[in-house]
ZAROTI-972296 format. One record per residue (C-alpha): x, z, y; residue in one letter. Coordinates in steps of 0.05 Angstrom, whole numbers, padded with zeros to 5 digits, always signed. Example, Ala and Ser with C-alpha at 12.3 -4.5 7.8 and 13.67 -1.06 7.14 Angstrom:
% residues 2
+00246+00156-00090A;+00273+00143-00021S;
***
This chain:
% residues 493
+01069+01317-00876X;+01107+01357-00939X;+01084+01382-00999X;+01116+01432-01049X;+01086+01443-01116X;+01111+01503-01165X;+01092+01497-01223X;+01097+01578-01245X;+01100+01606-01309X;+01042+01649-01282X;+01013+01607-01231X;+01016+01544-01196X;+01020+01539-01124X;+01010+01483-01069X;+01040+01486-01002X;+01024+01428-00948X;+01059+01432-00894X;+01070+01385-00813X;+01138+01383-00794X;+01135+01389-00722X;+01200+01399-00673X;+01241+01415-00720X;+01197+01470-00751X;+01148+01464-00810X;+01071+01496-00789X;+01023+01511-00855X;+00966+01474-00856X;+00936+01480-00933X;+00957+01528-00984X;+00928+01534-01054X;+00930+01572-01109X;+00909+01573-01189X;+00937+01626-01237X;+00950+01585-01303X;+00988+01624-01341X;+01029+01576-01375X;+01072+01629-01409X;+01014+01660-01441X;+00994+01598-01473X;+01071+01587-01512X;+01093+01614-01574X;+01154+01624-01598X;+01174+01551-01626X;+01161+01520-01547X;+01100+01504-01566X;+01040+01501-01521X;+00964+01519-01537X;+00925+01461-01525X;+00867+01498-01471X;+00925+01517-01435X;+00953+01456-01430X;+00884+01426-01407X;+00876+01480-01359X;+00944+01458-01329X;+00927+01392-01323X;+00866+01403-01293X;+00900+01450-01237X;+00945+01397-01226X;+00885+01333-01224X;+00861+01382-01168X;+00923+01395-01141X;+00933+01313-01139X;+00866+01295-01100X;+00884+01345-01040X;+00951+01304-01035X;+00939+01239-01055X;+00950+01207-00978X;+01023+01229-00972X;+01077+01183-00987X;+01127+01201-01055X;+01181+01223-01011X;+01143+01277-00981X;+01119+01315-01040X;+01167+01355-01079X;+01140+01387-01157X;+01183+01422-01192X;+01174+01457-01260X;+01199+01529-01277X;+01214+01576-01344X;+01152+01552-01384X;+01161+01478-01379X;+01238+01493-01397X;+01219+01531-01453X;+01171+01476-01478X;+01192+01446-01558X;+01179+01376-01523X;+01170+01380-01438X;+01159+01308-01439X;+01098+01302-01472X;+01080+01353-01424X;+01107+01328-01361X;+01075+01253-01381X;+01013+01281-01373X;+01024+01317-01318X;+01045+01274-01269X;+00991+01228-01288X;+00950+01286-01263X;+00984+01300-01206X;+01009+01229-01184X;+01077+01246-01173X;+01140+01254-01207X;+01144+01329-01234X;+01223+01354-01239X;+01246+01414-01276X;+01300+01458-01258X;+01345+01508-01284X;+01334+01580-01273X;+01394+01593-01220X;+01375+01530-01178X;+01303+01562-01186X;+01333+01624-01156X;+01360+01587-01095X;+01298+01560-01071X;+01279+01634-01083X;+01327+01653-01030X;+01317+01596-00989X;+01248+01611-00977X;+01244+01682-00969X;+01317+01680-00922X;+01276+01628-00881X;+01213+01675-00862X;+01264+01741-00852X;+01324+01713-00813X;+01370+01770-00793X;+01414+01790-00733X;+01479+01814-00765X;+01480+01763-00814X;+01486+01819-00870X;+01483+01817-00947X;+01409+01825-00968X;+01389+01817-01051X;+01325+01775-01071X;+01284+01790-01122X;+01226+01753-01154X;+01185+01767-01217X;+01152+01705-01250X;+01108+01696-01312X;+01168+01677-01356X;+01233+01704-01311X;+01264+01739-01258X;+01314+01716-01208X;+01358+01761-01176X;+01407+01739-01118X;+01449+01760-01062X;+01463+01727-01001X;+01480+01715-00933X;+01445+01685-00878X;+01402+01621-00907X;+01467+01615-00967X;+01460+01648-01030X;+01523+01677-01053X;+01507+01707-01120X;+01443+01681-01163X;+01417+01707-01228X;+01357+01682-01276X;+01341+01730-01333X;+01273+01704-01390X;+01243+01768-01373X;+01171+01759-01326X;+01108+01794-01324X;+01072+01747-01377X;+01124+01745-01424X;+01146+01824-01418X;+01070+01841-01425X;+01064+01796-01492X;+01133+01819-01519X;+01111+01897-01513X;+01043+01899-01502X;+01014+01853-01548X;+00962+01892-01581X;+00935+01908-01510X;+00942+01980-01520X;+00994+02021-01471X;+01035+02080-01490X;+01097+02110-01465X;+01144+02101-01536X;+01130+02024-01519X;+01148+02032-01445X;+01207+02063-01459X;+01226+02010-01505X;+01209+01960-01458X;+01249+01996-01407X;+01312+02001-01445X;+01311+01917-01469X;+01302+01900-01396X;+01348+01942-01361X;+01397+01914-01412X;+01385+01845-01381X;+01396+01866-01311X;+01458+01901-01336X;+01496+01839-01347X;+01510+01838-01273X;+01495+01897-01240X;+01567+01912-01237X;+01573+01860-01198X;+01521+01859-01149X;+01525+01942-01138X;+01606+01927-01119X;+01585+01867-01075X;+01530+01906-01042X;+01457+01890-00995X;+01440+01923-00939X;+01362+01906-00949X;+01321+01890-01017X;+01268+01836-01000X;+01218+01819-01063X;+01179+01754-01066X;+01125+01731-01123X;+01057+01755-01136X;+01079+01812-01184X;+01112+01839-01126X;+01066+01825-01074X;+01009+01860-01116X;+01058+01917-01129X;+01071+01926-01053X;+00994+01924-01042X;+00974+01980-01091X;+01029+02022-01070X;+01000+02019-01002X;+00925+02025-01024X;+00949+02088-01063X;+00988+02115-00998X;+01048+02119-01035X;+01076+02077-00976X;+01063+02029-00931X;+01066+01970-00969X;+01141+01972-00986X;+01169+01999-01056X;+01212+02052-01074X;+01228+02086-01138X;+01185+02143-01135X;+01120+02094-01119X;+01143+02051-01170X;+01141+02124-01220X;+01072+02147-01192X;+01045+02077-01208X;+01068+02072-01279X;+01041+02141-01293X;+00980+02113-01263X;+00979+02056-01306X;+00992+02084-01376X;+00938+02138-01360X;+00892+02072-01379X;+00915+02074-01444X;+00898+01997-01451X;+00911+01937-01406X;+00829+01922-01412X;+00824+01988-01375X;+00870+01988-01321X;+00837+02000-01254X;+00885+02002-01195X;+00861+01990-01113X;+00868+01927-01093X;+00893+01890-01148X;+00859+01820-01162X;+00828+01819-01234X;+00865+01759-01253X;+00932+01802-01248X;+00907+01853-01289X;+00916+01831-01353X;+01006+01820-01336X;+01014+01874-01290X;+01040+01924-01335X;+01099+01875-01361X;+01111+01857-01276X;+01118+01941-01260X;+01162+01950-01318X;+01210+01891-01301X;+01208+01920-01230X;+01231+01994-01256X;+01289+01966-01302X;+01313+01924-01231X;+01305+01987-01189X;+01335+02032-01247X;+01395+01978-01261X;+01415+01958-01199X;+01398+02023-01162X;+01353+02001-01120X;+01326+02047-01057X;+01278+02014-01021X;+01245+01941-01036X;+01209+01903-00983X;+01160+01843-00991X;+01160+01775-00961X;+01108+01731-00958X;+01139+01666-00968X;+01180+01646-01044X;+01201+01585-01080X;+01145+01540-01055X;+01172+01556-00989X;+01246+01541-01008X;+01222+01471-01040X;+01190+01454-00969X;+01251+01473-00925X;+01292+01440-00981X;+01255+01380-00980X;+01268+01372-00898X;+01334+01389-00898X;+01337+01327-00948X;+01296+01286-00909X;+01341+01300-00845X;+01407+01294-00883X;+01427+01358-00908X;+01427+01356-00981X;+01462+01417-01027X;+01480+01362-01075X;+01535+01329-01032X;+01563+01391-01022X;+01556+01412-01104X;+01588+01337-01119X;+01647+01359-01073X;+01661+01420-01110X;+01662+01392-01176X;+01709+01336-01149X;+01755+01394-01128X;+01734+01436-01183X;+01765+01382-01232X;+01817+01352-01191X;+01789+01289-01184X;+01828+01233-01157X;+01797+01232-01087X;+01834+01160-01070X;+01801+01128-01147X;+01741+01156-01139X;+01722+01130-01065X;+01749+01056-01087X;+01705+01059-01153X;+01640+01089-01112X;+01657+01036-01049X;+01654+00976-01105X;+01590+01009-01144X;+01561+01002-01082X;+01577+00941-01051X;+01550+00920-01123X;+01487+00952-01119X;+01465+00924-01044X;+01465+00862-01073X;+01421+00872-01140X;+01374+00932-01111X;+01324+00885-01093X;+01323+00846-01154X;+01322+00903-01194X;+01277+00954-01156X;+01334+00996-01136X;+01323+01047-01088X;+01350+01103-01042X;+01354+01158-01098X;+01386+01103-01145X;+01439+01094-01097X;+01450+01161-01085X;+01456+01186-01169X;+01506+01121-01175X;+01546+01148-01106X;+01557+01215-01144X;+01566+01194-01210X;+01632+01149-01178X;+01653+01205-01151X;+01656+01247-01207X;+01674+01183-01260X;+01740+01220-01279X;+01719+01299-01280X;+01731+01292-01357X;+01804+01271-01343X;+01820+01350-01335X;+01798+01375-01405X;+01837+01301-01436X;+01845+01234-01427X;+01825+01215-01496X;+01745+01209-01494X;+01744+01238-01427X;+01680+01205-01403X;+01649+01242-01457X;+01688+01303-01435X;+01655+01287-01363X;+01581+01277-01386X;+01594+01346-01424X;+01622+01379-01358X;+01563+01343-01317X;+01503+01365-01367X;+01525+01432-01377X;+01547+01461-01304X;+01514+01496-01254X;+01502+01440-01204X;+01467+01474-01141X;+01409+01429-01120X;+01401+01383-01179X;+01349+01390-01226X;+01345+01385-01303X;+01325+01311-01302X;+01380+01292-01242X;+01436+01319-01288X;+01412+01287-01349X;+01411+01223-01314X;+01485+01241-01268X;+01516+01260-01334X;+01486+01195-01371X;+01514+01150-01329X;+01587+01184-01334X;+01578+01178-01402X;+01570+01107-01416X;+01614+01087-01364X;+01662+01065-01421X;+01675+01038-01492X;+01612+01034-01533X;+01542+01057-01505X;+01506+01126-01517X;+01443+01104-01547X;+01424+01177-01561X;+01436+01194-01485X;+01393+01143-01457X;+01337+01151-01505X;+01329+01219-01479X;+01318+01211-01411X;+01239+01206-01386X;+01212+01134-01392X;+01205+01123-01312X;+01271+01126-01301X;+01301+01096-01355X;+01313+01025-01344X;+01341+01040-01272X;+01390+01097-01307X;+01407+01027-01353X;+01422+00990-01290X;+01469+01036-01256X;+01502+01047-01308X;+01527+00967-01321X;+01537+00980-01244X;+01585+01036-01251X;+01622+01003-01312X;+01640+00940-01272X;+01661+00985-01211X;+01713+01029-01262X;+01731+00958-01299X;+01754+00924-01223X;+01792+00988-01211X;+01824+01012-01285X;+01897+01001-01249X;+01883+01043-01208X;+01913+01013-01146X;+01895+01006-01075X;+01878+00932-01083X;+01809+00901-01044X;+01775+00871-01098X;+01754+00798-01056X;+01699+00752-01067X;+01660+00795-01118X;+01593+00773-01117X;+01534+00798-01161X;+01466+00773-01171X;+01410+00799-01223X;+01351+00764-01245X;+01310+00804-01305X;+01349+00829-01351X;+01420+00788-01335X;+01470+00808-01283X;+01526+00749-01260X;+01582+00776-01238X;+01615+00716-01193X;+01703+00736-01189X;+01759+00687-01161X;+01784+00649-01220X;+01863+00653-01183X;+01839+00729-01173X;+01830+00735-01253X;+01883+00685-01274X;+01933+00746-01250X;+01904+00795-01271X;+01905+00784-01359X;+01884+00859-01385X;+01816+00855-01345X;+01808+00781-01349X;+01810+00804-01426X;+01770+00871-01419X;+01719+00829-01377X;+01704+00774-01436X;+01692+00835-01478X;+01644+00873-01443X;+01586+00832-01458X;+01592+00860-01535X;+01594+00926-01516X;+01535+00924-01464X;+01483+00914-01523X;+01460+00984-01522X;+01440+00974-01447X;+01397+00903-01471X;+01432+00878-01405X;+01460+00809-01406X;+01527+00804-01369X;+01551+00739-01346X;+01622+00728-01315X;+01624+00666-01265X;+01693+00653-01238X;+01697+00606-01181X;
***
């Protein structure tokens, strides 16, 4: 059993899903139009019903799955809990609600699980270029691909919520506004349309609710048969500023509860189509929540985006393959025997693999300051797969992996994670300390062993008699570990 949860600027979805034979069956789906972004203003923060009316989605959300294990159930958190002043406050009380951790990512990882999920339900024969598209409450992501692998991905803060506040505010609709509104979005879109018209689709799939309810009016209105093209897309604005007022609008087969952000979803839609020069738009059933499931598996059967995102920033950065596998064998070796002690587990090991790996990435901007110069490079990148919190914890650990603790950079990670960030960190330091000559030495007889907060790190006194520098950098380490409130003892035998 998996379960993805989106947690939509708009609305948040459910999907639970078997895993059977290698292919994943629907059992439950549910949905609950929130409407986060309608609820924020424009200092992040969040109206308090809103808020409640979120949590109470997500207490609901949290009975249905409460019998599947943590490692089945993926949440993840989109444009409104990113533009939140404070997320944590948010997300504390939301995965109370829920009962599961509740992960926010980036707008172009966003857009991948986009593609993911909507290349997974339309596989093609000729393994041809074909653009996404999917309008949200709060953004739109835009991206091209190939087969089940995005090649190009794009996330613009333009959605049917927020486009509907920004020029429709007062409720009332007229064309001077419209074309206002057109103009600012088809600006957005313009930032890459260059590039995506040169690259080229053969096929325009749309995904989202704002889409899906566009595709269904044009095809109550037998404008087409359920796909959209420019000229439906003109005959239904027309249609909809006739209203003269969101309050009035009155299209077939549109769901009352998309009434009120409907105008700001058809007027993101034209800019696209006008931008990118878009002919013809198809809709698919299946989106993000989708994408998180067949994510999740893929995971949970050993394909994970992030090895292969680690590996590119290792070649990215010219990383020192040979350093970075003896520093990530030793972190390891270190951490099998302290996981149980300290409540280590799988994803642990896994951050404090790839944060070995990518120790050094700092090394190509200077060498002065360069884990600093990594943590930047780590926070601040594009990692496919990762989310927000997985970064901030990757590029925490880089950081401190030297001279004097980052109180700041600990203190802003969430409180569940924390203490374990503390822990690999200490486990990474030791692991760069045994290796700073860089050499191809085995480290022997390195034994560690953790009880509370105190780590004893057992080393072969003839081992360390030979070796002054980190005999010397060892006896000092303690002092600088006080940011960590880790206790480091060195027992040479």
């Amino acid at each position: 059993m998996l379960a993805a949860v989106d947690l939509g600027s708009n609305s948040f979805h459910m999907v639970v899903a078997q895993q059977q034979l290698g292919q994943l069956r629907i059992i439950d789906r549910i949905r609950e139009m929130v409407r986060m972004a309608e609820g924020l203003d424009a200092k992040g923060n969040l109206d308090r019903k809103v808020e409640d009316r979120a949590i109470a989605c997500l207490e609901r959300f949290g009975q249905r799955i409460r019998g599947i294990p943590a490692t089945q159930v993926r949440a993840l958190a989109t444009n409104s809990v990113r533009a939140l002043a404070d997320p944590q406050a948010f997300l504390v009380r939301a995965e109370a609600a829920l009962g599961h951790r509740i992960e926010v990512v980036a707008g172009r990882e966003e857009a991948r699980l986009v593609y993911l999920g909507v290349a997974q339900a339309n596989p093609t024969r000729d393994n041809s270029l074909r653009m996404v598209m999917d309008i949200g409450g709060g953004s739109t992501e835009t991206i091209i691909g190939r087969g089940l692998e995005p090649i190009e991905r794009e996330s613009l803060q333009v959605g049917c919520v927020a486009t509907t506040r920004r020029f429709f505010n007062n409720g009332k609709l007229t064309r001077k506004k419209w074309r206002q509104g057109l103009i600012e979005v088809a600006a957005e879109f313009q930032q890459f349309a260059t590039a995506y018209r040169q690259l080229g689709w053969n096929e325009a799939i749309g995904s989202s609710g704002t889409i899906k309810a566009i595709g269904k009016v044009c095809k109550e209105m037998k404008l087409t048969n359920g796909e959209i093209t420019p000229v439906a897309l003109w005959t239904l604005r027309d249609r909809v500023l006739s209203f003269g007022s969101i309050e009035a609008i009155d299209l077939p087969d549109l769901n009352a509860d998309r009434k009120p952000v409907i105008a700001g979803g058809i007027l993101v839609l034209e800019a696209a189509f006008s931008a990118l020069g878009i002919r013809e738009m198809r809709v698919s059933k299946d989106a993000m929540r989708e994408g998180i499931l067949y994510d999740m598996a893929g995971r949970l059967g050993g394909v994970d985006p992030r090895e292969l995102s680690i590996d590119a920033l290792m070649e990215r950065y010219g990383v020192d393959k040979a350093q970075a596998a003896r520093v990530e064998r030793t972190a390891l070796a270190l951490f099998r025997q302290v996981a149980k002690a300290w409540k280590l587990g799988p994803d642990e090991q896994a951050l404090l693999s790839w944060a070995a790996r990518i120790h050094e990435s700092g090394l190509a901007i200077a060498h002065s300051q360069y884990q600093i110069h990594g943590a930047y490079i780590v926070q601040n990148s594009d990692i496919s797969g990762f989310t927000y919190q997985e970064q901030q914890q990757l590029a925490c650990i880089v950081r401190n992996q030297r001279r004097s603790i980052s109180r700041s950079s600990l203190a802003a990670l969430p409180d569940r994670v924390r203490l374990s960030t503390k822990r690999l960190v200490l486990l990474l330091r030791l692991a760069v300390l045994l290796h700073r000559s860089h050499d191809a030495e085995i480290i022997r007889r390195k034994k560690a062993t953790a009880k509370g907060t105190t780590l004893t790190l057992e080393l072969s006194r003839k081992w360390l008699d030979n070796r002054p520098l980190l005999k010397t950098d060892l006896e000092s380490e303690p002092d600088d570990l006080k940011g960590l409130g880790i206790k480091l003892n060195i027992k040479q035998t």
